[in-house]
Structures are given as C-alpha cells and as structure tokens.
PAFI-72253 format. One record per residue: residue number from 1; residue in three letters; chain; x, y, z of N, C-alpha, C, O in turn. Coordinates in steps of 0.2 Angstrom, whole numbers, always signed. Example, Ala and Ser with C-alpha at 12.3 -4.5 7.8 and 13.67 -1.06 7.14 Angstrom:
    n  res  chain     nu     nv     nw    cau    cav    caw     cu     cv     cw     ou     ov     ow
    1  ALA      A    +66    -28    +39    +62    -22    +39    +66    -16    +39    +71    -17    +42
    2  SER      A    +64    -11    +35    +68     -5    +36    +64     +0    +39    +67     +6    +40
REM end
This chain:
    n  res  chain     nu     nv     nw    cau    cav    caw     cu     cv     cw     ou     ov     ow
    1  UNK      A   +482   -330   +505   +484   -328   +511   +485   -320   +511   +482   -316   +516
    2  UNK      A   +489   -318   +505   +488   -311   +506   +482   -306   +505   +482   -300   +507
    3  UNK      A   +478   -310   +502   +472   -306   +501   +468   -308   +508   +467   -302   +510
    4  UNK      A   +467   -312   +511   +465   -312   +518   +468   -306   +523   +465   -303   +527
    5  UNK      A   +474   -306   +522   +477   -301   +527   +477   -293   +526   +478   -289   +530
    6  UNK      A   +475   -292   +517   +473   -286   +515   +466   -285   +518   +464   -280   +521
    7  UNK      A   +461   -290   +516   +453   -288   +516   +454   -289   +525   +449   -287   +528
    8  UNK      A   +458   -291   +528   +457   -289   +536   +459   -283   +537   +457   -280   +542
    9  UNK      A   +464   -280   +534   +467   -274   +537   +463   -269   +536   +462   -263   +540
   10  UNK      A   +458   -270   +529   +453   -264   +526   +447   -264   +532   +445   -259   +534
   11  UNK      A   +443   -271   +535   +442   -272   +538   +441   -265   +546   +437   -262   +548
   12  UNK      A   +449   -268   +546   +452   -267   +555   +451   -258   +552   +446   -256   +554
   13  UNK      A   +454   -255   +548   +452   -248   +546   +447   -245   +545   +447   -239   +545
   14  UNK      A   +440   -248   +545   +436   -247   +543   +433   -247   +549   +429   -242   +550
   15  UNK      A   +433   -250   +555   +431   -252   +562   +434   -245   +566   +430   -241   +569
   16  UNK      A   +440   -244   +565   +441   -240   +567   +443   -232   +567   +444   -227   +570
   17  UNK      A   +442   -233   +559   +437   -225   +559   +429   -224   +558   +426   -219   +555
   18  UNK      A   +427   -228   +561   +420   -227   +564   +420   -226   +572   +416   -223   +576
   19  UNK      A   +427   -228   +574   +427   -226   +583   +429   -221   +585   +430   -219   +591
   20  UNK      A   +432   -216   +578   +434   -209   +579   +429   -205   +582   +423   -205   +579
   21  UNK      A   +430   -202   +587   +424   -196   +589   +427   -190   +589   +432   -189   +592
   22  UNK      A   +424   -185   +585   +427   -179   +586   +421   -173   +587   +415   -175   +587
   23  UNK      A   +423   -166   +587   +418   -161   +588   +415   -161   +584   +417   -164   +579
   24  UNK      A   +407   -158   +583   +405   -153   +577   +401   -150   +576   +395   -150   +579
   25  UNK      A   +402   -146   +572   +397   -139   +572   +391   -140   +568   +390   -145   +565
   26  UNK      A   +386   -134   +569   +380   -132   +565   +383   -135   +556   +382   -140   +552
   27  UNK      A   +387   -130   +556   +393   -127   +549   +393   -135   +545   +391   -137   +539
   28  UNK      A   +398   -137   +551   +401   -144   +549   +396   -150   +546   +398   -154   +541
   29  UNK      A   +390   -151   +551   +384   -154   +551   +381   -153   +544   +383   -158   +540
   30  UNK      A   +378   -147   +542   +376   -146   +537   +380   -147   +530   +377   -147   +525
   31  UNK      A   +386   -148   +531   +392   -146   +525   +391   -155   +522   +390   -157   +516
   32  UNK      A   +391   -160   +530   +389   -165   +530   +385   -170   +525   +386   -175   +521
   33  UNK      A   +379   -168   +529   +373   -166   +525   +371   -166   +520   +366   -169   +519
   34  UNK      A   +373   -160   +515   +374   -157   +511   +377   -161   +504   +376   -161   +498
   35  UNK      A   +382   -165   +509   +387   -166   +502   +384   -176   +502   +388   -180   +501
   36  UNK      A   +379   -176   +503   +375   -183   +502   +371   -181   +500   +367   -176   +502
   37  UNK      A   +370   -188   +494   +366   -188   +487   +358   -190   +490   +354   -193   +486
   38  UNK      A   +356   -190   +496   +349   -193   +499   +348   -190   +503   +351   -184   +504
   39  UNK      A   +344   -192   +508   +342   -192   +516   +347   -193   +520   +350   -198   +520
   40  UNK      A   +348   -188   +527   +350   -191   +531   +349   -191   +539   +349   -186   +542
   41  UNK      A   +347   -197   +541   +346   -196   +547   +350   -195   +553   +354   -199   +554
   42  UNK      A   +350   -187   +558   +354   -189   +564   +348   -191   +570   +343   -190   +572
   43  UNK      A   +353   -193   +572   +351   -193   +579   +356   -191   +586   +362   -194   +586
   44  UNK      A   +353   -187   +591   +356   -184   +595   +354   -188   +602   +348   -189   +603
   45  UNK      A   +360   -191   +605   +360   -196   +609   +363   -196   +616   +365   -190   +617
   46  UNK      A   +364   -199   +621   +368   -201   +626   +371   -207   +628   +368   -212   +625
   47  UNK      A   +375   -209   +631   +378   -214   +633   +375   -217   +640   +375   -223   +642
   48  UNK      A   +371   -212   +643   +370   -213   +650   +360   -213   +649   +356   -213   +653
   49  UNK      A   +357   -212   +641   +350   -211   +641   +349   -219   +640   +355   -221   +639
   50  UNK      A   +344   -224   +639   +342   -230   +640   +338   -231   +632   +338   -235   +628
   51  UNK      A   +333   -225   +632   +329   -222   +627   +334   -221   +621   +332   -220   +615
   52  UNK      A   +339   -220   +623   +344   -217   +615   +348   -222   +614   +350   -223   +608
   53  UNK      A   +349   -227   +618   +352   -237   +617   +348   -239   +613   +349   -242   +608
   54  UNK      A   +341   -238   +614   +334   -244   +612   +335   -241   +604   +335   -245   +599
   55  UNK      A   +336   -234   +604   +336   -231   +597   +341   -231   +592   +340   -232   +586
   56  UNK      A   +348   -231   +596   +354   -235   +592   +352   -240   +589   +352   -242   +583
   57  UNK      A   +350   -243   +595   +351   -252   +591   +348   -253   +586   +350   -256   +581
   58  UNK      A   +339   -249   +587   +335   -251   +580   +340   -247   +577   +344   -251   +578
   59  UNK      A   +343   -242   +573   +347   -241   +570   +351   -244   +566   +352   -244   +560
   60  UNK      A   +355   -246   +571   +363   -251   +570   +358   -258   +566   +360   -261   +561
   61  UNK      A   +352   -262   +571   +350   -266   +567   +349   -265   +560   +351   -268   +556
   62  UNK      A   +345   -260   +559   +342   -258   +551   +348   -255   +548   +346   -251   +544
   63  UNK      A   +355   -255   +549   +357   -249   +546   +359   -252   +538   +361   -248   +534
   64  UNK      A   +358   -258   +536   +360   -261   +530   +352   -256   +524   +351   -253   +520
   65  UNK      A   +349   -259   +528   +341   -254   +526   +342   -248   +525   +342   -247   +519
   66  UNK      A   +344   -244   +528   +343   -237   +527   +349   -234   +520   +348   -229   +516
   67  UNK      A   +356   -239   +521   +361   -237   +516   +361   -239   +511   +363   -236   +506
   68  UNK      A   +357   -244   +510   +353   -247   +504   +349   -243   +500   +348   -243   +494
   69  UNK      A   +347   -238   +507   +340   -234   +502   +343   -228   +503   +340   -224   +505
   70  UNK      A   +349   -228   +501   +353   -219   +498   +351   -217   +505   +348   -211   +505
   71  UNK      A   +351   -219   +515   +351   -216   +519   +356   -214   +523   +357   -219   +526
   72  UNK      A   +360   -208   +524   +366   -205   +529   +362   -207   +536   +357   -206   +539
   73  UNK      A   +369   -210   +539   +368   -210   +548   +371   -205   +550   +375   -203   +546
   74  UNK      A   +369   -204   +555   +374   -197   +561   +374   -197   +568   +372   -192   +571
   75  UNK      A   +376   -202   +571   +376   -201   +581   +379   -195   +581   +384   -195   +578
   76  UNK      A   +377   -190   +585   +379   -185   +588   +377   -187   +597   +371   -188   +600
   77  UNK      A   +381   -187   +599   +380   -186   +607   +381   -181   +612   +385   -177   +611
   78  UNK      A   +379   -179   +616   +379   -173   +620   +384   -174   +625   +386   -169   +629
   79  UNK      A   +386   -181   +627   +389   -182   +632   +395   -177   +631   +397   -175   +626
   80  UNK      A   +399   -174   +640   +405   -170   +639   +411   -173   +638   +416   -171   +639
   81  UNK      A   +411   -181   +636   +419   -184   +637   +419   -188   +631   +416   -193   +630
   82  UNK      A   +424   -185   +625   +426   -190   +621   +427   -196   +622   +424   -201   +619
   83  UNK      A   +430   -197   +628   +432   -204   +628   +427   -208   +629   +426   -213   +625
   84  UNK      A   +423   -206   +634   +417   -210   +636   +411   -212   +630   +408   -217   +631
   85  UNK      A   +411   -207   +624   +408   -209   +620   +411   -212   +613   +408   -213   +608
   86  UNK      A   +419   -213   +615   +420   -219   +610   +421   -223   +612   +420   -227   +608
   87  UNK      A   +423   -225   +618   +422   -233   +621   +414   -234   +621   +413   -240   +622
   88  UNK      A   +411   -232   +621   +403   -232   +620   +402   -235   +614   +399   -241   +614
   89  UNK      A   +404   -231   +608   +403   -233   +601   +406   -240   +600   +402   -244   +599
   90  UNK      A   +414   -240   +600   +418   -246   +600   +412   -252   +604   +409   -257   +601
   91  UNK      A   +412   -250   +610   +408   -257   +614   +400   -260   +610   +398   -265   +611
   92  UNK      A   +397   -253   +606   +390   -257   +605   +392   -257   +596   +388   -260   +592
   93  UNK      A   +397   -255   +594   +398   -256   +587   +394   -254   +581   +393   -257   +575
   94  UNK      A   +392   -246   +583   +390   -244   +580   +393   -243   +570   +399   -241   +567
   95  UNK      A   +388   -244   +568   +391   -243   +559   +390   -237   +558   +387   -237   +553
   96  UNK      A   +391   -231   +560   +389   -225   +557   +394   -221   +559   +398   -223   +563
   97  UNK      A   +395   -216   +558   +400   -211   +563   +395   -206   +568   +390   -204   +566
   98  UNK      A   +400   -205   +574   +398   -202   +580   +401   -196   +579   +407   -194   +579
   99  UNK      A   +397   -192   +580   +400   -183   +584   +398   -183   +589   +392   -185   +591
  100  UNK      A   +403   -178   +594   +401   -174   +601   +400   -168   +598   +403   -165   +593
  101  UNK      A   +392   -166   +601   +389   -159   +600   +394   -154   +602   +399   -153   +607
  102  UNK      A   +393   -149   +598   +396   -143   +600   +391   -138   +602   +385   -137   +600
  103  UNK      A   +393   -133   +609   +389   -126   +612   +385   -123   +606   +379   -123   +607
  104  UNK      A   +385   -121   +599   +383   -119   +594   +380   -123   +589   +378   -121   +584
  105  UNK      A   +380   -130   +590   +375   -134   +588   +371   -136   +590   +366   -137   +586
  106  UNK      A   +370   -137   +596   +366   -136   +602   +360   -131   +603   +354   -132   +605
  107  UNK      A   +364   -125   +603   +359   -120   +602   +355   -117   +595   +350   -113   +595
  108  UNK      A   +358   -118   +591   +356   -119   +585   +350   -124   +583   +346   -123   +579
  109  UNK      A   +350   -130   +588   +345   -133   +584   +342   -136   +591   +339   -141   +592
  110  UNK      A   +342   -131   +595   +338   -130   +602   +337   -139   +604   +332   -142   +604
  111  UNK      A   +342   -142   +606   +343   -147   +609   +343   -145   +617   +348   -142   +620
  112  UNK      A   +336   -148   +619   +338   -148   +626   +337   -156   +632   +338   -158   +638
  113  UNK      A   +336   -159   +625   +333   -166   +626   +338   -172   +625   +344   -170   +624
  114  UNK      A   +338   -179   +625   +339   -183   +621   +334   -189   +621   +331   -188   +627
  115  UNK      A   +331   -195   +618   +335   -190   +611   +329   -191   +605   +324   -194   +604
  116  UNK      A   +332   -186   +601   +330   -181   +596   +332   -185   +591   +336   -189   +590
  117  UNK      A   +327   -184   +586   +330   -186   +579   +327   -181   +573   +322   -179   +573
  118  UNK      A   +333   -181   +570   +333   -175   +563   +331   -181   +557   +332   -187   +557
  119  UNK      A   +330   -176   +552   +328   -179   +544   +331   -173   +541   +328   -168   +541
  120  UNK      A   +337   -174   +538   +337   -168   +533   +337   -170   +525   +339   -176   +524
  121  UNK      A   +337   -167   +521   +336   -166   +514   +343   -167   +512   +349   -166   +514
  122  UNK      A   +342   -169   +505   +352   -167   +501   +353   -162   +501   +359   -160   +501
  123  UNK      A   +349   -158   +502   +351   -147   +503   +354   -146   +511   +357   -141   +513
  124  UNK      A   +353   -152   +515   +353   -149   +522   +349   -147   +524   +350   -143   +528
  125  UNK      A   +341   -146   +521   +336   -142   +525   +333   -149   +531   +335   -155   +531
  126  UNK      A   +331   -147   +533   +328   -150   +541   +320   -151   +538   +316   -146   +539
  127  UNK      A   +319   -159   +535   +312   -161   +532   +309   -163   +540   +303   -162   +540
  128  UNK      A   +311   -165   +546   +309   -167   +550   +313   -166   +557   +319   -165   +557
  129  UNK      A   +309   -166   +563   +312   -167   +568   +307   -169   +574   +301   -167   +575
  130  UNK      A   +311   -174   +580   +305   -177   +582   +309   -178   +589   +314   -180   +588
  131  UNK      A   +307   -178   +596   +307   -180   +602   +309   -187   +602   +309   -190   +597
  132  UNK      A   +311   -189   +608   +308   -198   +608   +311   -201   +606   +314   -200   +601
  133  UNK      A   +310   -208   +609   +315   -215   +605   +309   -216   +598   +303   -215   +598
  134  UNK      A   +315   -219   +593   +310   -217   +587   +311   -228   +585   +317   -231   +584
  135  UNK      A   +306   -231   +584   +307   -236   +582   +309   -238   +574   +311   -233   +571
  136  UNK      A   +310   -242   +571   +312   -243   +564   +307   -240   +560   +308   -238   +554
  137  UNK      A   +300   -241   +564   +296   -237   +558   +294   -231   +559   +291   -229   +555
  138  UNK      A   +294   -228   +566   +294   -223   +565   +298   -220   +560   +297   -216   +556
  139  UNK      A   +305   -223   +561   +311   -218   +556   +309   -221   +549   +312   -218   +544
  140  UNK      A   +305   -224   +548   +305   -226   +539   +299   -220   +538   +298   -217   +532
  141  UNK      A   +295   -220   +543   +289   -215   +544   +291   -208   +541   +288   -205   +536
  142  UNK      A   +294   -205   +546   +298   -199   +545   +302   -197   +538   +300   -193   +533
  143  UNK      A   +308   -202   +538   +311   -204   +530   +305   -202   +524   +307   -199   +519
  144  UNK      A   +301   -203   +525   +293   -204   +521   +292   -195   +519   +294   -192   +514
  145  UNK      A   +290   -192   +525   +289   -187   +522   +292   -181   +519   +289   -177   +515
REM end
C-alpha cells in the first residue's frame, strides 16, 4: 500500500511539474539546450492556432519515440497569459515542458508566425528550422539532418 501511495505521489509530481509555465529567454533556451546529451526539438505554439494542436498531438503521441532516441521536447508558446497556456497544457496533457516566449526571444529568432519548429544540436546551434504544422515524419525528417 505504501508503495502504491509513493509511486502515485511521484506520479502526481511529475504531472505537475510539467504544468508549470514560466518565461524564457534566448539565454535560458540555449543553456537549455546545451545541457542535453542529443537533439532537441522546440516547437513555438499557440493555444488559439488549430495547426499548432494537430502538431502537439503528433508530438505528445510520439513523445515515447523521440525520448527513446536521446530527443529534448520544448513547447514554447507566444500566447500573453500564463494561465491560459497552463490550463491549456494541464487539459491536453502534454509530456514535455512549456515556456511563454519572451520579447528577446522572439526577436532573436524572428518568430513572427506559429507555428515554427527548431532543431538544435547538443551545442545549441540551430541544425534546422521550419514554418508549418510539421507531422511525425516530417519531424523524424528534420531530426535526420
């Protein structure tokens, strides 16, 4: 019984520090980035784009896939309301962690769209970057090169 009530509490902790949303910068992104032994994919999102739902989900479905193959997630969102994009997160259950864009990350990496998807290297360099809802193989495509 008490291992049931431990492996739920790790659980319940684990759920919800993924529904944490906080800022983040170019700086913080990269540091991010950086300090993962693989690939990581973000992706730069909204709450309110339909095209950036279809793109979560292939994500959230493959997300067992990508972590399997040494791959980093990143929702970044553009929306201006934290709240709105963790009750967002909480309701579709994403497995990854979410950030709200910052003005300097944004302009850094010329986001004027959603949504976008990055590729960066274990250095943080930016192996790819692409417009558009990206499907599962698109992104295994991308990961490729």
């Amino acid at each position: 019984m008490k291992k049931s009530i431990f492996l739920f509490i790790i659980f319940l902790a684990a759920v919800l520090v993924n529904a944490e949303v906080s800022n983040i910068t170019y700086k913080k992104l990269k540091k991010e980035v950086a300090g993962h032994n693989g690939k990581t994919v973000v992706v730069f999102w909204a709450t309110y784009c339909p095209y950036c739902l279809k793109e979560l989900k292939a994500v959230k479905n493959n997300y067992k896939y990508f972590t399997d193959n040494g791959v980093k997630i990143i929702g970044i969102a553009i929306d201006k309301s934290e709240e709105t994009v963790r009750v967002f997160t909480e309701k579709n259950k994403f497995p990854f962690k979410t950030y709200l864009i910052t003005d300097s990350l944004k302009e850094k990496m010329n986001i004027r769209m959603v949504p976008i998807t990055a590729v960066f290297d274990k250095k943080g360099r930016i192996d790819d970057i692409s417009p558009g809802c990206k499907t599962f193989q698109d992104l295994k495509t991308m990961l490729s090169g």
